[in-house]
C-alpha positions in Angstrom: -3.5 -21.2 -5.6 -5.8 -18.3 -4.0 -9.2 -19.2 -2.3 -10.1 -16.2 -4.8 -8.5 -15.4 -8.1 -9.5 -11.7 -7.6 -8.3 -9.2 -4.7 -10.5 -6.6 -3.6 -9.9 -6.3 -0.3 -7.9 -7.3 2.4 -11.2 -9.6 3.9 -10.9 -11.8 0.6 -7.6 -13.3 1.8 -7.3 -16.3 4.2 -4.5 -16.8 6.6 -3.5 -20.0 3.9 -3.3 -17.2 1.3 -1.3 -14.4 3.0 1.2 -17.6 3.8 1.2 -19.2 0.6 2.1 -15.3 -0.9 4.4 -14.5 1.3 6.2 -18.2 0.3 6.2 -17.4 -3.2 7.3 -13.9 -3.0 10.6 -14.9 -0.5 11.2 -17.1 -3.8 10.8 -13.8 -6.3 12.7 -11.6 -4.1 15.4 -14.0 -4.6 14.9 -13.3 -8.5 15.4 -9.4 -8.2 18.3 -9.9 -7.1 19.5 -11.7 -10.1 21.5 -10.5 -13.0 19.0 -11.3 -15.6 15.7 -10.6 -13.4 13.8 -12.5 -15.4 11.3 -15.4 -15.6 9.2 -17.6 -17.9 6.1 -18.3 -16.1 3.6 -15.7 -17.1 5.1 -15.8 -21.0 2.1 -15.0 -23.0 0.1 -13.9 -20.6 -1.4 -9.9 -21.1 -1.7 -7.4 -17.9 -3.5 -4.2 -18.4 -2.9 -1.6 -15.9 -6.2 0.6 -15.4 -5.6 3.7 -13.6 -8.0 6.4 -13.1 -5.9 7.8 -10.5 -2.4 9.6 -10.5 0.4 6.7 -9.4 4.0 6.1 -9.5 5.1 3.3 -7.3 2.0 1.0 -7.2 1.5 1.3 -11.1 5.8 1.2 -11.8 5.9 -1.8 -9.2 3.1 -3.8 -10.4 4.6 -2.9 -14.5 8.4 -4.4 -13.3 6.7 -7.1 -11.5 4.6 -8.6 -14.8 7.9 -7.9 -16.4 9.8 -9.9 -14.5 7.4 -12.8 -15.3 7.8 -12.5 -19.3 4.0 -10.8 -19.1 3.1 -8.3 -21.6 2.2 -5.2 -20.0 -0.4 -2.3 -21.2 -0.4 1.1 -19.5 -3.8 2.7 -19.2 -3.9 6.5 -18.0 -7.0 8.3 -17.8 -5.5 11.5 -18.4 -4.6 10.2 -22.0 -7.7 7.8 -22.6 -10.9 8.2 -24.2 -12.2 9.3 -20.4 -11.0 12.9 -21.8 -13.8 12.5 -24.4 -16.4 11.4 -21.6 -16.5 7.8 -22.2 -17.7 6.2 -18.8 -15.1 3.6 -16.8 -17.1 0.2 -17.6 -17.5 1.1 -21.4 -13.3 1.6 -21.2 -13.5 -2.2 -19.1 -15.2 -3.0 -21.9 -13.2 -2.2 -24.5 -10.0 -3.4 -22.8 -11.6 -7.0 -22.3 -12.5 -7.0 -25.7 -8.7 -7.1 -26.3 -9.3 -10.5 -24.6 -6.3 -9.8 -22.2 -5.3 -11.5 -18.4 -5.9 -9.5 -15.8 -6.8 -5.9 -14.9 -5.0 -4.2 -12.0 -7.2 -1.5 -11.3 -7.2 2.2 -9.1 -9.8 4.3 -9.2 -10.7 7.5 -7.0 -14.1 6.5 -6.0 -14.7 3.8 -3.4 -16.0 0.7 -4.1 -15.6 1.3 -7.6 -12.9 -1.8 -8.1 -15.6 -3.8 -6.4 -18.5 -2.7 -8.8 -16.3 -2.6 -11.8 -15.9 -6.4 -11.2 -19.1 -7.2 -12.1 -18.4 -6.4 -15.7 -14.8 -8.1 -15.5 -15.0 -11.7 -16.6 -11.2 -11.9 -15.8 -9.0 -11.4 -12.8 -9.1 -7.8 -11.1 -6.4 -6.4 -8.4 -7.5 -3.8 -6.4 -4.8 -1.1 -6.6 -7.0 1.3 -4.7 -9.9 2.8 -4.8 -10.7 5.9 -2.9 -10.5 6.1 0.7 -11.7 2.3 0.9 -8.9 -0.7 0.6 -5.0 -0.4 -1.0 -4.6 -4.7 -0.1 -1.2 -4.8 -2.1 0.1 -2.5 0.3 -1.0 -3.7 3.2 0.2 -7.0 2.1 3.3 -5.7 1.2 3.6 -3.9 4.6 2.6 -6.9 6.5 5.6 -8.3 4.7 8.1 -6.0 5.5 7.4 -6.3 8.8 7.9 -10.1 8.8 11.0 -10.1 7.3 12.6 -7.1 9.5 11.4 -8.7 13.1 10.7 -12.4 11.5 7.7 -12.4 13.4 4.2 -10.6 13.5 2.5 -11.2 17.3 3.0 -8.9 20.2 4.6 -6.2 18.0 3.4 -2.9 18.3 2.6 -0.4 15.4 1.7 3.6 15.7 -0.4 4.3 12.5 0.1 8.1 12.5 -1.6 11.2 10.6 -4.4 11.7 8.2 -6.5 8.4 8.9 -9.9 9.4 7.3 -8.2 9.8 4.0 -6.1 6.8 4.2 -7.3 3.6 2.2 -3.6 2.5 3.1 -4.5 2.5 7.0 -8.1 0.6 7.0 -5.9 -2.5 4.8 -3.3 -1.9 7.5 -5.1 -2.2 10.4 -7.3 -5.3 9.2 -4.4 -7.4 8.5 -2.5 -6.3 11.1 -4.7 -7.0 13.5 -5.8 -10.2 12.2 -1.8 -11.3 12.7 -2.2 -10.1 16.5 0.1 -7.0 15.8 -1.2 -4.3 18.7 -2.0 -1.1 16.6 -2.6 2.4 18.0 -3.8 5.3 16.0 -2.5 8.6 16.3 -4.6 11.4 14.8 -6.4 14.5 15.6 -10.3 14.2 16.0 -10.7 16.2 13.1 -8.6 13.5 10.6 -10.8 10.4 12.6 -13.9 8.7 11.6 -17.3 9.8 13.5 -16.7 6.7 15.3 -14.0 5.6 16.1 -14.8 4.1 19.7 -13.4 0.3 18.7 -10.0 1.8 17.7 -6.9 2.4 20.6 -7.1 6.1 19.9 -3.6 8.3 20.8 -3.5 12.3 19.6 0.7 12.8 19.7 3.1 10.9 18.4 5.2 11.6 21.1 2.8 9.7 23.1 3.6 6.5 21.3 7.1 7.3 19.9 8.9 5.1 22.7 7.3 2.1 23.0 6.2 1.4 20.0 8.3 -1.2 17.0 6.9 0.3 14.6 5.3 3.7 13.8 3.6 4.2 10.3 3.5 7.6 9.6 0.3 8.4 6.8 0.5 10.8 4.0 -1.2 13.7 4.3 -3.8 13.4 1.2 -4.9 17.1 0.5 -6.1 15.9 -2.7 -8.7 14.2 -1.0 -9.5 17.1 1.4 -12.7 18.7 0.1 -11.3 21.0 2.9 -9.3 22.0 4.6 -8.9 19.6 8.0 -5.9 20.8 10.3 -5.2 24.2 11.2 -1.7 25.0 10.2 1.6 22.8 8.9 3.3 24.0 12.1 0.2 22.8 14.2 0.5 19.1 12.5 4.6 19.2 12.7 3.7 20.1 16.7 1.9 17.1 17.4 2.0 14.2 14.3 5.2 15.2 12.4 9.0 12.5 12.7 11.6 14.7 13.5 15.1 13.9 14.4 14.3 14.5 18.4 11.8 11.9 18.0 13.5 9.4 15.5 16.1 9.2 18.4 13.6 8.8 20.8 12.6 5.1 19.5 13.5 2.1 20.8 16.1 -0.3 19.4 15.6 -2.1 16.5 12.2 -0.3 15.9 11.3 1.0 12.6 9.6 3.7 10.7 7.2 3.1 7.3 5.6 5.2 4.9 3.5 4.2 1.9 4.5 6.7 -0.1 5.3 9.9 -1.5 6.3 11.5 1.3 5.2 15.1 2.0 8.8 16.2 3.5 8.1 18.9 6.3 4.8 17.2 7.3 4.5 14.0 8.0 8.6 13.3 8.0 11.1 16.1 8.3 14.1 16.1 6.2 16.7 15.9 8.1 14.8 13.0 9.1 14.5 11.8 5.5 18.5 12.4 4.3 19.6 10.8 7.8 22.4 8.3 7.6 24.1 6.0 10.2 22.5 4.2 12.4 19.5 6.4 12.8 19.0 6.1 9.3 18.6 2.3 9.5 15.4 2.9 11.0 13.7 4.7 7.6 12.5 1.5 6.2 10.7 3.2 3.2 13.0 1.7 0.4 12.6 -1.7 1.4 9.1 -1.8 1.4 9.2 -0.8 -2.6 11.7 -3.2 -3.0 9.3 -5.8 -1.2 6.1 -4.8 -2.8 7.6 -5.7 -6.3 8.1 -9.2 -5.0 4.6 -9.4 -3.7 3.1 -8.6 -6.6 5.0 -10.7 -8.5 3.4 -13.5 -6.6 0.2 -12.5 -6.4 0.2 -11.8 -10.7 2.0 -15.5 -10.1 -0.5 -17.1 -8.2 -3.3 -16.1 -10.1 -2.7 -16.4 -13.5 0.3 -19.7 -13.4 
């Protein structure tokens, strides 16, 4: 089982953990591919998904994923929820837990608000977000991909490219990926970088890393967190951060490129880039890393509430 049974962050999970999830969801992986993708073990068991925030593929995976265990699933939206009437985010914890369900899975668009919100949970809580501070299912999910693309972690190189301060995605990233002895570069303008950012490998074009690197994670550009605005033009960031085909061609054999998802096409990754087929194509690894992430959280809903 987990050192914790709640995941906040990406600092709550030991090397045993990471290992003992990424065993478990090898073994779930193998269950998706099934006819009947279906199993017993969490029959009984109630998962409420708490989101505050807009979501389609964290909320969808982490739904199919307690489905796939014989959980019972309950949707929360805020945007259809008491919230609309003003009622506050602990009084709707409150409520839910008074339902006397499983676990929460919970995003929200304020930092640390997962962490505080845990202090009125008396059950399991997965962080599926929150803010511009930690996203650990996807970096855990990411860390995975990688693992089972190049069946190894050390030495690899990584480009983490684009809008960096608004990314809870790349601080999860870059903690676990760094723990595993991956070499990570950021590539970002000053302008999308913390104040300090002296302790970080620091690049400003992605042409700069775009040869050498195994695998280049390209950010989304989160205007909705941009109180305003933080690059110049679309054509300025296309100039310096943007995947086109001249640079997809550019990468090394066998490297890959990642995205957490939705893509902006035209800004971070072109679309030409995006339809490509053939063996360029085979690079674009942004479909498997869904496909991954429902088997990850399948055995992290496993390993917590089994």
């Amino acid at each position: 089982m987990l050192r914790k049974k709640s995941v906040i962050d990406t600092d709550s999970l030991s090397q045993e953990d990471i290992d003992l999830i990424f065993a478990n969801a090898d073994s779930f992986l193998e269950v998706s591919e099934r006819d009947v993708k279906k199993v017993p073990v969490l029959r009984g068991k109630t998962i409420v998904n708490l989101f505050f925030e807009p979501s389609t593929r964290t909320k969808t995976s982490f739904e199919i994923a307690a489905k796939r265990l014989s959980a019972d699933v309950i949707n929360f939206s805020s945007s259809t929820s008491s919230v609309k009437k003003g009622e506050s985010a602990i009084d709707t914890l409150k409520t839910i837990l008074s339902m006397k369900v499983d676990l929460i899975v919970m995003r929200h668009s304020d930092s640390g608000a997962v962490k505080m919100a845990q202090h009125f949970i008396n059950v399991p809580v997965i962080n599926a977000g929150d803010g511009k501070h930690q996203h650990p299912t996807q970096s855990l999910l990411d860390l995975y991909t990688i693992k089972k693309i190049f069946n190894k972690l050390e030495e690899l190189k990584v480009a983490i490219v684009g809008d960096f301060i608004d990314s809870r995605v790349a601080r999860s990233d870059i903690d676990l990926f760094e723990r595993m002895g991956i070499d990570v570069t950021v590539v970002s303008p000053t302008m999308l970088l913390p104040e300090d950012f002296s302790k970080m490998k620091v690049k400003h074009c992605i042409d700069d890393v775009i040869e050498e690197s195994d695998i280049i994670y390209m950010l989304r550009m989160q205007f909705e967190r941009q109180d305003r605005k933080f690059y110049p033009s679309i054509m300025e960031y296309n100039r310096f951060l943007s995947l086109n085909k001249d640079r997809l061609l550019k990468m090394k054999p066998g490297s890959i490129v990642m995205h957490p998802g939705p893509v902006n096409r035209g800004i971070e990754i072109t679309d030409e880039v995006m339809d490509i087929g053939g063996e360029p194509g085979e690079k674009i690894t942004i479909d498997r890393q869904v496909t991954y992430g429902v088997a990850i959280r399948m055995a992290l809903l496993y390993l917590i509430l089994s």
